[in-house]
C-alpha positions in Angstrom: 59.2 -7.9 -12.1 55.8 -7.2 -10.4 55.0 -3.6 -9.0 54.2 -4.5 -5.5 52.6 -0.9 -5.0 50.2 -1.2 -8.8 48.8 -4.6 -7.0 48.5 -3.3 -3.6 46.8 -0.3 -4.6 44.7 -2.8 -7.5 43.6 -4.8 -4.0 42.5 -2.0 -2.3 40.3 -0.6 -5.0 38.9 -3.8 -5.1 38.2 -3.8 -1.3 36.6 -0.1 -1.1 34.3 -1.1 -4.3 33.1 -4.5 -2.6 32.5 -2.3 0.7 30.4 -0.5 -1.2 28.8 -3.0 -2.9 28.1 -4.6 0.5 26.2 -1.0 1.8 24.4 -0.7 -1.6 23.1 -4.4 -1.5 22.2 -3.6 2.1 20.1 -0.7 1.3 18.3 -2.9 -1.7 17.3 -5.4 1.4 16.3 -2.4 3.5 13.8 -0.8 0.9 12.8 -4.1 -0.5 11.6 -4.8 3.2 9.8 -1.8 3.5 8.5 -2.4 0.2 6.5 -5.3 1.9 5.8 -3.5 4.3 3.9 -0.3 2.9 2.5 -3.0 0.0 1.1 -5.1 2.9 -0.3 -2.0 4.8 -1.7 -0.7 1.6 -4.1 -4.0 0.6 -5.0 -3.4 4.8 -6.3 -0.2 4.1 -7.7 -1.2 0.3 -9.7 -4.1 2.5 -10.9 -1.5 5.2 -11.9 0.7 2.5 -14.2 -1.6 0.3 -15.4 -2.4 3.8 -16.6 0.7 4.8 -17.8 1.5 1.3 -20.0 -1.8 1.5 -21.5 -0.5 5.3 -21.9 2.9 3.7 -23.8 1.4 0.8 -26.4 -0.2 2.9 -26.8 2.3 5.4 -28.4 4.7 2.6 -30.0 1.9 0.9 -31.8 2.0 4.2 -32.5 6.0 4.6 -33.3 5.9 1.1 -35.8 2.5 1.2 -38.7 4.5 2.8 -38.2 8.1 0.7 -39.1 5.7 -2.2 -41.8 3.8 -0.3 -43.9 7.0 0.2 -43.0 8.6 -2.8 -44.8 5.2 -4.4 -48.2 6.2 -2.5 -48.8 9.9 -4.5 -49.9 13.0 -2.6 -52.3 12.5 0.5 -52.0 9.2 0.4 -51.5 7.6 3.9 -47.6 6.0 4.4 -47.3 2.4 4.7 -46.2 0.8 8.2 
């Protein structure tokens, strides 16, 4: 004969562990999303960054343009214009 209260008990184990399963799985969709999220914000600020680096490079490529111009002339020599 079958123990009623072994498989009633076997069920509910079963039932509590696929609750939890559910919450854990849950959890994996939640970080996974924010996952995206940060890695999406993160390439944002990489772009933003090589950006600002490029308009950083060229404004003292220009402040340093004429230091080199009339460094090129000697002493007492007159600048260019």
């Amino acid at each position: 004969m079958v123990d009623v209260d072994s498989i009633l008990l076997s069920v509910q184990e079963r039932d509590k562990w696929r609750n939890r399963l559910g919450v854990l799985e849950d959890s994996l969709r939640e970080v996974r999303d924010h996952r995206r999220k940060l890695e999406a914000r993160l390439r944002r600020v990489k772009k933003e960054l090589n950006r600002l680096r490029v308009t950083v490079d060229a404004v003292l490529d220009l402040t340093r343009t004429p230091a080199r111009t009339n460094a090129s002339h000697g002493p007492g020599a007159p600048p260019s214009l």
